[in-house]
PyMOL Python script that loads the backbone (N, CA, C, O; Angstrom):
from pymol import cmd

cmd.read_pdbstr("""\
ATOM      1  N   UNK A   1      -0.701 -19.120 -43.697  1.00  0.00           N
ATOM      2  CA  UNK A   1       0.113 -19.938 -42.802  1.00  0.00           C
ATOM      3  C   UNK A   1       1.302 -19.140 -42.265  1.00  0.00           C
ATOM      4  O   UNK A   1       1.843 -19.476 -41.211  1.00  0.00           O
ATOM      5  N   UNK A   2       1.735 -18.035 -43.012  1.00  0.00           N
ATOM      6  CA  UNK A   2       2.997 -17.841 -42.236  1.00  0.00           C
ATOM      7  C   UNK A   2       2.701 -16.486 -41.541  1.00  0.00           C
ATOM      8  O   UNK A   2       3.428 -15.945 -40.708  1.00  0.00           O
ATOM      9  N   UNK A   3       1.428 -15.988 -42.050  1.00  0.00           N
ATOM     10  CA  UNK A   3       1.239 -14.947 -40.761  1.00  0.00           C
ATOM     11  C   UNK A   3       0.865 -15.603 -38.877  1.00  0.00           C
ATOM     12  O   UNK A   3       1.032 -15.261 -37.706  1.00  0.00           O
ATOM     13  N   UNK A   4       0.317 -16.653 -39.656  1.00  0.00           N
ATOM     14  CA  UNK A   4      -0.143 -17.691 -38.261  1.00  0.00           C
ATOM     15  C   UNK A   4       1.464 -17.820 -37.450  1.00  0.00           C
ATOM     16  O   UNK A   4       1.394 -17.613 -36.239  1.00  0.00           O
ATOM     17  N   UNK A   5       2.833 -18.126 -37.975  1.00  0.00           N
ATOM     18  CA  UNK A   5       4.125 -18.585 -37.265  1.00  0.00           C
ATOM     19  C   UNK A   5       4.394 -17.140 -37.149  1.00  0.00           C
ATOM     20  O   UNK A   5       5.171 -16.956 -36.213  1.00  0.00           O
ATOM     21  N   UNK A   6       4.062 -16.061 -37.724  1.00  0.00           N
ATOM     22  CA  UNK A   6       4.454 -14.600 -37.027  1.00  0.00           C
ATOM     23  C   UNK A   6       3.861 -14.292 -35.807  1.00  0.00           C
ATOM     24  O   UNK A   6       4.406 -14.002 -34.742  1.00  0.00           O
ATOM     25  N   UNK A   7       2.613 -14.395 -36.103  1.00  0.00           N
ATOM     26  CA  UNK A   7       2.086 -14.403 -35.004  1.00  0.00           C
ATOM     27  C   UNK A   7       2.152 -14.789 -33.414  1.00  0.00           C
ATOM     28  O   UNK A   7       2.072 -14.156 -32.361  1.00  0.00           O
ATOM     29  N   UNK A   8       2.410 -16.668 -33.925  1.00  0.00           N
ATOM     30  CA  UNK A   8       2.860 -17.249 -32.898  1.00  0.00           C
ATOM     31  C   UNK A   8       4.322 -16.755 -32.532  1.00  0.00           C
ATOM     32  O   UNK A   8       4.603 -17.295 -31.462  1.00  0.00           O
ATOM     33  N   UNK A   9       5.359 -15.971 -32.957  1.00  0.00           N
ATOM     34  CA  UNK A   9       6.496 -15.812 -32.745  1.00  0.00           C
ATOM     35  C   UNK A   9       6.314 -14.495 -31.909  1.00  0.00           C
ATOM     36  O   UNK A   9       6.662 -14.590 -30.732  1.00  0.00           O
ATOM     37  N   UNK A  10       5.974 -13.653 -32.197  1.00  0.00           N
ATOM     38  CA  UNK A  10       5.527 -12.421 -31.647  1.00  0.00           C
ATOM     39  C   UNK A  10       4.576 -12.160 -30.066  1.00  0.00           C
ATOM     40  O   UNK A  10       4.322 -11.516 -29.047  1.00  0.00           O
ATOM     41  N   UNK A  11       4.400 -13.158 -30.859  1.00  0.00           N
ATOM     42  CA  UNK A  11       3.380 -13.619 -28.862  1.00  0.00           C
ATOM     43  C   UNK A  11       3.805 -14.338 -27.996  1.00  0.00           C
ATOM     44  O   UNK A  11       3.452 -14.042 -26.854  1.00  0.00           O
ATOM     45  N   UNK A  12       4.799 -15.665 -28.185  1.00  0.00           N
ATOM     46  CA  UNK A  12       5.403 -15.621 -27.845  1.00  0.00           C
ATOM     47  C   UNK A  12       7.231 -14.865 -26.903  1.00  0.00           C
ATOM     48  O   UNK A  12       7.845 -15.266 -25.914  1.00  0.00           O
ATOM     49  N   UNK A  13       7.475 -13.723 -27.846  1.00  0.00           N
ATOM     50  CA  UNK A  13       8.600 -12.958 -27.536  1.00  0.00           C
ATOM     51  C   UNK A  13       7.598 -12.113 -26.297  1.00  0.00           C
ATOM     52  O   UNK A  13       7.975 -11.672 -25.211  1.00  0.00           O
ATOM     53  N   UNK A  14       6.535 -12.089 -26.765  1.00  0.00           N
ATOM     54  CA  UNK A  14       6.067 -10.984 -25.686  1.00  0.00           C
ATOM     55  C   UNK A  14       5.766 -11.830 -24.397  1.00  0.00           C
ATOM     56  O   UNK A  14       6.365 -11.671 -23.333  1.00  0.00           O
ATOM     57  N   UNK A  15       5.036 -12.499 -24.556  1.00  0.00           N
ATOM     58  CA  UNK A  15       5.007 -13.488 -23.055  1.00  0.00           C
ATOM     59  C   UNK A  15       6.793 -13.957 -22.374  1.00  0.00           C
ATOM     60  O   UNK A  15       7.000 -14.188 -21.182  1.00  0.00           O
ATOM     61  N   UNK A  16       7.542 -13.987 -23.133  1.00  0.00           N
ATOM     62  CA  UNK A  16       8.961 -13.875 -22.531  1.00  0.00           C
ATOM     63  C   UNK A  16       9.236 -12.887 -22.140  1.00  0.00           C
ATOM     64  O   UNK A  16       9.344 -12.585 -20.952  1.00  0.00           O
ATOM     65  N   UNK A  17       9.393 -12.228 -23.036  1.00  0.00           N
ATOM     66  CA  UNK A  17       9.376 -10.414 -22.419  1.00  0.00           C
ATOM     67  C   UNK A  17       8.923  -9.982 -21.118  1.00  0.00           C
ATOM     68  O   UNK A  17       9.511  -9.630 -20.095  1.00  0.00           O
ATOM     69  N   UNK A  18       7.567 -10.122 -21.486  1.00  0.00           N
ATOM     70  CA  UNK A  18       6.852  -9.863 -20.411  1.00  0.00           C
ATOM     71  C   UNK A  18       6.856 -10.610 -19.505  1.00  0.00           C
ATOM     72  O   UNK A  18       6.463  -9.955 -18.539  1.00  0.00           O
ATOM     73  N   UNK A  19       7.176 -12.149 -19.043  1.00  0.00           N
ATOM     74  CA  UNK A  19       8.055 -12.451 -17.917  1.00  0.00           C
ATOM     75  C   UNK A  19       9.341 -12.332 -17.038  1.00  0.00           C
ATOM     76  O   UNK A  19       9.447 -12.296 -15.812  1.00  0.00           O
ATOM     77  N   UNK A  20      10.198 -12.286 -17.929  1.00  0.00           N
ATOM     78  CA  UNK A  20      11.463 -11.552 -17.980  1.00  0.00           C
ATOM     79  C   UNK A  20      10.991 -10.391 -16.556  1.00  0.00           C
ATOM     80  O   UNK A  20      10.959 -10.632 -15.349  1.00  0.00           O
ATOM     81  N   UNK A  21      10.664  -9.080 -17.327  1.00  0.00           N
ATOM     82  CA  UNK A  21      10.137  -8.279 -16.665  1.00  0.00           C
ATOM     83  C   UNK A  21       9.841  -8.101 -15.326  1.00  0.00           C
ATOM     84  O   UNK A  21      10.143  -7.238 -14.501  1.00  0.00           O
ATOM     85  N   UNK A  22       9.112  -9.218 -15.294  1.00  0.00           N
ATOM     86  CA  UNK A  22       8.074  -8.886 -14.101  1.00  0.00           C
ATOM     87  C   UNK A  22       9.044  -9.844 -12.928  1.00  0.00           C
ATOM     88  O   UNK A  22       8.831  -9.768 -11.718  1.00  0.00           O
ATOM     89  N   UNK A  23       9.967 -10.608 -13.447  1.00  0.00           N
ATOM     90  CA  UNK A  23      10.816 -10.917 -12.987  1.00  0.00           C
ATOM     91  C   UNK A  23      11.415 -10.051 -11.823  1.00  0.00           C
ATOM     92  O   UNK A  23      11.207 -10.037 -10.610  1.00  0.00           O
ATOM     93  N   UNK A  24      12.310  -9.268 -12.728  1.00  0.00           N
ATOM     94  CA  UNK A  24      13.163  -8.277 -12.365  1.00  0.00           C
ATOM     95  C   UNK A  24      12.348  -7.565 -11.438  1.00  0.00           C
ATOM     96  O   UNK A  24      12.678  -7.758 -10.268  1.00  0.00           O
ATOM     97  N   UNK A  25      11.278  -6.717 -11.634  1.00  0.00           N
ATOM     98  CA  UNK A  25      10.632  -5.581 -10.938  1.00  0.00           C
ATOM     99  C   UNK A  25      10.169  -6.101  -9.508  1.00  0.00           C
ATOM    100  O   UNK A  25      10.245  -5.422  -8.484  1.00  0.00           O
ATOM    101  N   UNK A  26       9.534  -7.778  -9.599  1.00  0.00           N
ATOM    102  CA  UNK A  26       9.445  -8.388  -8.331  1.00  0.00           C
ATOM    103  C   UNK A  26      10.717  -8.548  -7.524  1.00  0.00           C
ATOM    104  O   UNK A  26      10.543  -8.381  -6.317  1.00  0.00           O
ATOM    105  N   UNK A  27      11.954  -8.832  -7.902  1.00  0.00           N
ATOM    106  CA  UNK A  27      12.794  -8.816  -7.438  1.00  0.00           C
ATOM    107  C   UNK A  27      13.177  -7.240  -6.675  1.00  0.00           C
ATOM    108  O   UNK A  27      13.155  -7.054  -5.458  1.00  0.00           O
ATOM    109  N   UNK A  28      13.393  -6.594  -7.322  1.00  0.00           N
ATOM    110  CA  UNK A  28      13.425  -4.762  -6.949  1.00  0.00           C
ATOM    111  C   UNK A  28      12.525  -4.623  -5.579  1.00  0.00           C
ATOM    112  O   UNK A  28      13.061  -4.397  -4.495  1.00  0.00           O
ATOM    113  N   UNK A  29      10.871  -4.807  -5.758  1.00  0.00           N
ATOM    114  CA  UNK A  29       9.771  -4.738  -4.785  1.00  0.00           C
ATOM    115  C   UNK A  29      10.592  -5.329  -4.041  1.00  0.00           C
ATOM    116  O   UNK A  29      11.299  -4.573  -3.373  1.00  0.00           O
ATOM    117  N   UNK A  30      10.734  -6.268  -3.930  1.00  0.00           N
ATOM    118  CA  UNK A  30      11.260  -7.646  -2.744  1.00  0.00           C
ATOM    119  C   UNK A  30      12.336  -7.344  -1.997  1.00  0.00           C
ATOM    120  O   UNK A  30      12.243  -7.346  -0.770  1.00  0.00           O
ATOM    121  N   UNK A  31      13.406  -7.068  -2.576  1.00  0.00           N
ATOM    122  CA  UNK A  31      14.500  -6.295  -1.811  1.00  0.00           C
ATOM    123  C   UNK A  31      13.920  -4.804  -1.190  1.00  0.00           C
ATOM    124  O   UNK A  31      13.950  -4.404  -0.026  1.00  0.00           O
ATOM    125  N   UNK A  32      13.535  -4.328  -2.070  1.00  0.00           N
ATOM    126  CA  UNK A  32      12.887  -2.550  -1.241  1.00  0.00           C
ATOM    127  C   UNK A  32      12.253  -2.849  -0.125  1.00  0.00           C
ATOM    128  O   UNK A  32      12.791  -2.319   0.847  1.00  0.00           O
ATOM    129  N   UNK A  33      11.138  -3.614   0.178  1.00  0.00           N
ATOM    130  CA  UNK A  33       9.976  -4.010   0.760  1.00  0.00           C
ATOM    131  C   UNK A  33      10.470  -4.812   2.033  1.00  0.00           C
ATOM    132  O   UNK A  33      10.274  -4.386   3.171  1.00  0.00           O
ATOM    133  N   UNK A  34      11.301  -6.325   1.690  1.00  0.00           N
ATOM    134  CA  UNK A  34      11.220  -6.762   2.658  1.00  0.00           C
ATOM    135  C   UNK A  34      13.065  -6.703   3.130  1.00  0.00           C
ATOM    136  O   UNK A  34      13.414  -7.028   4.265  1.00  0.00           O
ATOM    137  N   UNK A  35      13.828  -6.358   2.326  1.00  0.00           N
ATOM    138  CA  UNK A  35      14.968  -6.352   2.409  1.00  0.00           C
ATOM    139  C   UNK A  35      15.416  -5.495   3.575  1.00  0.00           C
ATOM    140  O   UNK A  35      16.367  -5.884   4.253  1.00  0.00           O
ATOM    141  N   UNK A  36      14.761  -4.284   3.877  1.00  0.00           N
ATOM    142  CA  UNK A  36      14.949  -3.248   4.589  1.00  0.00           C
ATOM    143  C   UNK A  36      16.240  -3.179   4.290  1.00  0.00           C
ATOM    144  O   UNK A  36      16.522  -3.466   3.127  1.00  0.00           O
ATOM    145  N   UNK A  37      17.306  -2.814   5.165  1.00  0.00           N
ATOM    146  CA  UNK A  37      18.804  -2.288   5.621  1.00  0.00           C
ATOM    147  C   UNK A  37      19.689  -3.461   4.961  1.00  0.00           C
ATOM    148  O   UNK A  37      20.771  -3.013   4.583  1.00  0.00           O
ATOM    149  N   UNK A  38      19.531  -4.835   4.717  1.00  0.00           N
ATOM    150  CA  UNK A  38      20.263  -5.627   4.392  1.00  0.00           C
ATOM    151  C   UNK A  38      20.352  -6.117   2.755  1.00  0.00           C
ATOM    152  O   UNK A  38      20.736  -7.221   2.369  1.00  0.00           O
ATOM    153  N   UNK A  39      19.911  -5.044   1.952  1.00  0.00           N
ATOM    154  CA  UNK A  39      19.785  -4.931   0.614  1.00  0.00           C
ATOM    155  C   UNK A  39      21.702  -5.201  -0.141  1.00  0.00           C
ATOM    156  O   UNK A  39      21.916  -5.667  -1.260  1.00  0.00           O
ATOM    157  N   UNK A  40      22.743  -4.778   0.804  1.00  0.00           N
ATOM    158  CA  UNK A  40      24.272  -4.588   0.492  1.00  0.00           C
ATOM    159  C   UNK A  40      24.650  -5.651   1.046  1.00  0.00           C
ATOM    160  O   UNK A  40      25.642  -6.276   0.671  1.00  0.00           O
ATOM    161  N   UNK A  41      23.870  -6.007   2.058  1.00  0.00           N
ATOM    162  CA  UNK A  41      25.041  -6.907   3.628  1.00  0.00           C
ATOM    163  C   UNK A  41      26.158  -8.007   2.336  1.00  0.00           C
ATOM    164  O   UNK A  41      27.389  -7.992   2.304  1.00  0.00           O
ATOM    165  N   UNK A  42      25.695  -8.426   1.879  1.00  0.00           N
ATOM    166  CA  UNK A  42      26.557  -9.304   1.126  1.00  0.00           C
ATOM    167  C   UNK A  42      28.023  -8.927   0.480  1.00  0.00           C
ATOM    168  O   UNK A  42      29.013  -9.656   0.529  1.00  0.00           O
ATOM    169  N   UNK A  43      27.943  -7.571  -0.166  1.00  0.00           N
ATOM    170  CA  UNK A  43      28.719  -6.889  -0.884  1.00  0.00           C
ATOM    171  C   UNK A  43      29.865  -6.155   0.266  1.00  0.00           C
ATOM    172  O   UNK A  43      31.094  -6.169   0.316  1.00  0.00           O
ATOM    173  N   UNK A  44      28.771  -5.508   1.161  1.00  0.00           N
ATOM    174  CA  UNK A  44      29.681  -4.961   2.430  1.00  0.00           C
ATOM    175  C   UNK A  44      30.716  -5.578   3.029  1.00  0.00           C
ATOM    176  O   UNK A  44      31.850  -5.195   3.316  1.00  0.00           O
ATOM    177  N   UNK A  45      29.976  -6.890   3.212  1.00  0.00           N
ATOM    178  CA  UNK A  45      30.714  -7.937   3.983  1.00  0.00           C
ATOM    179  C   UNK A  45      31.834  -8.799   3.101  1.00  0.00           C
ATOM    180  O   UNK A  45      32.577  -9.533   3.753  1.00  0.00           O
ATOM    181  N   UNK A  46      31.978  -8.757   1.835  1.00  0.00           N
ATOM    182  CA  UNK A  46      33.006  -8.861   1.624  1.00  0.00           C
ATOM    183  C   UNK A  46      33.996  -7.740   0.858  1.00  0.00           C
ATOM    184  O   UNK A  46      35.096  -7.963   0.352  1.00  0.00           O
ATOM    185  N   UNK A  47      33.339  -6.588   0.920  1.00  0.00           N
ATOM    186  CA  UNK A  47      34.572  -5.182   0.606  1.00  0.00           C
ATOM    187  C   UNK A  47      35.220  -5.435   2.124  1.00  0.00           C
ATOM    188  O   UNK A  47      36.448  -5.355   2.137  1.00  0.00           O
ATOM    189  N   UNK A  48      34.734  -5.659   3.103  1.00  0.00           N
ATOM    190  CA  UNK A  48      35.550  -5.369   4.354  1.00  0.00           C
ATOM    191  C   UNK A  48      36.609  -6.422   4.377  1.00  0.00           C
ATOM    192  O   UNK A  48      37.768  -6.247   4.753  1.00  0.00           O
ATOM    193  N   UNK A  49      35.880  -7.983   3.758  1.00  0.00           N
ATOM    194  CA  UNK A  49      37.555  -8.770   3.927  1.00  0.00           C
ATOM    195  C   UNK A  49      38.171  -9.084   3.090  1.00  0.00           C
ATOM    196  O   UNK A  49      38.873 -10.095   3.100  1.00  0.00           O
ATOM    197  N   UNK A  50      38.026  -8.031   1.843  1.00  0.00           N
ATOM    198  CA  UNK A  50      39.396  -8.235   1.241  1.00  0.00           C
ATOM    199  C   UNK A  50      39.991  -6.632   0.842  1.00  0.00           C
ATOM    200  O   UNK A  50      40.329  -6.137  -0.232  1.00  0.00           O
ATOM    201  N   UNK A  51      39.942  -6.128   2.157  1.00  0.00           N
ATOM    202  CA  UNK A  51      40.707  -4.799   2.445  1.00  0.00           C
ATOM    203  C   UNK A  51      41.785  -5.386   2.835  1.00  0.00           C
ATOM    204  O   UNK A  51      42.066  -6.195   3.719  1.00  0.00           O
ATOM    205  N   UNK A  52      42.555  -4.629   1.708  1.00  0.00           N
ATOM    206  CA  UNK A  52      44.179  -5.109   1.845  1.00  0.00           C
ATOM    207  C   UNK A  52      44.905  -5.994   1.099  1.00  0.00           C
ATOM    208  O   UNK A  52      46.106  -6.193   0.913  1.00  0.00           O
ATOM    209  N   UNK A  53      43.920  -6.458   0.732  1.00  0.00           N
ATOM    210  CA  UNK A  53      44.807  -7.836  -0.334  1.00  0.00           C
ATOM    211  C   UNK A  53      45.197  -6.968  -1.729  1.00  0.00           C
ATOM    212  O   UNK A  53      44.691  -6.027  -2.340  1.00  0.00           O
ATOM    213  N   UNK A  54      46.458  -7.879  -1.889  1.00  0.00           N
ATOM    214  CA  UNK A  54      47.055  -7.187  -3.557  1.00  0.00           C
ATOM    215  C   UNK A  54      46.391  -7.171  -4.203  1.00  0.00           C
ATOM    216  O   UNK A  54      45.375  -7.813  -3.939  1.00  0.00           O
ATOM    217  N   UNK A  55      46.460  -6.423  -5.546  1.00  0.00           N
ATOM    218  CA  UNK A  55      46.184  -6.529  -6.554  1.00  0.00           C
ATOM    219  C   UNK A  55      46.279  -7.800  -7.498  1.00  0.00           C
ATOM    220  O   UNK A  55      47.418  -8.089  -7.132  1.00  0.00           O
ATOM    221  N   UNK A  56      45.967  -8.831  -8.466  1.00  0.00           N
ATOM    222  CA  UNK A  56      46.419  -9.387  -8.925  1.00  0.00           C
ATOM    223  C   UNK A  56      45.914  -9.773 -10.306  1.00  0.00           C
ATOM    224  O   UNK A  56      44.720  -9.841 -10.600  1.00  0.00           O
ATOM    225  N   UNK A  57      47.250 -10.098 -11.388  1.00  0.00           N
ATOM    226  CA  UNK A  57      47.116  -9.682 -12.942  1.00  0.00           C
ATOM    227  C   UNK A  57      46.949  -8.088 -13.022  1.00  0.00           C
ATOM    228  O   UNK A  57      46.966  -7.060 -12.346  1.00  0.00           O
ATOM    229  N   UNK A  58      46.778  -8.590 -14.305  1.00  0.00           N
ATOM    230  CA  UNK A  58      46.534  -7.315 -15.614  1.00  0.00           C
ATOM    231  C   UNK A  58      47.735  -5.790 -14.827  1.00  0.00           C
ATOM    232  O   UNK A  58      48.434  -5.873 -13.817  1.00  0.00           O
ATOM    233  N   UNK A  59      47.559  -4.551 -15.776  1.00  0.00           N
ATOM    234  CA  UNK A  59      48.212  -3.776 -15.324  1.00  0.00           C
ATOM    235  C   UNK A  59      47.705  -2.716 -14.389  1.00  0.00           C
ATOM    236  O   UNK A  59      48.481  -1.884 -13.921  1.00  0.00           O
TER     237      UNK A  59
END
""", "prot")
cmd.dss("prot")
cmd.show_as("cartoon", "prot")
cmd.util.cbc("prot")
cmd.orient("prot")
């Protein structure tokens, strides 16, 4: 019996795992593939508007 709940635990972690995964890597394809040039636009577009603003907190 308790190799049976190892079992099931282990095969389980791997079918997570291994979704997890395939997750991520589809995501990667997806941006490479269909993203072309607009893989940053998000990030770009806001380094440009908050050029200039203070700093604020910590030292």
């Amino acid at each position: 019996m308790g190799n049976l709940v190892i079992d099931f635990i282990l095969l389980a972690l791997c079918i997570i795992g291994f979704t997890a995964l395939m997750g991520t890597v589809t995501n990667v394809f997806g941006m490479k593939v269909f993203g072309r040039g607009n893989v940053n636009k998000f990030k770009t577009k806001s380094t440009s508007i908050q050029t200039g603003w203070k700093k604020v907190g910590g030292k």
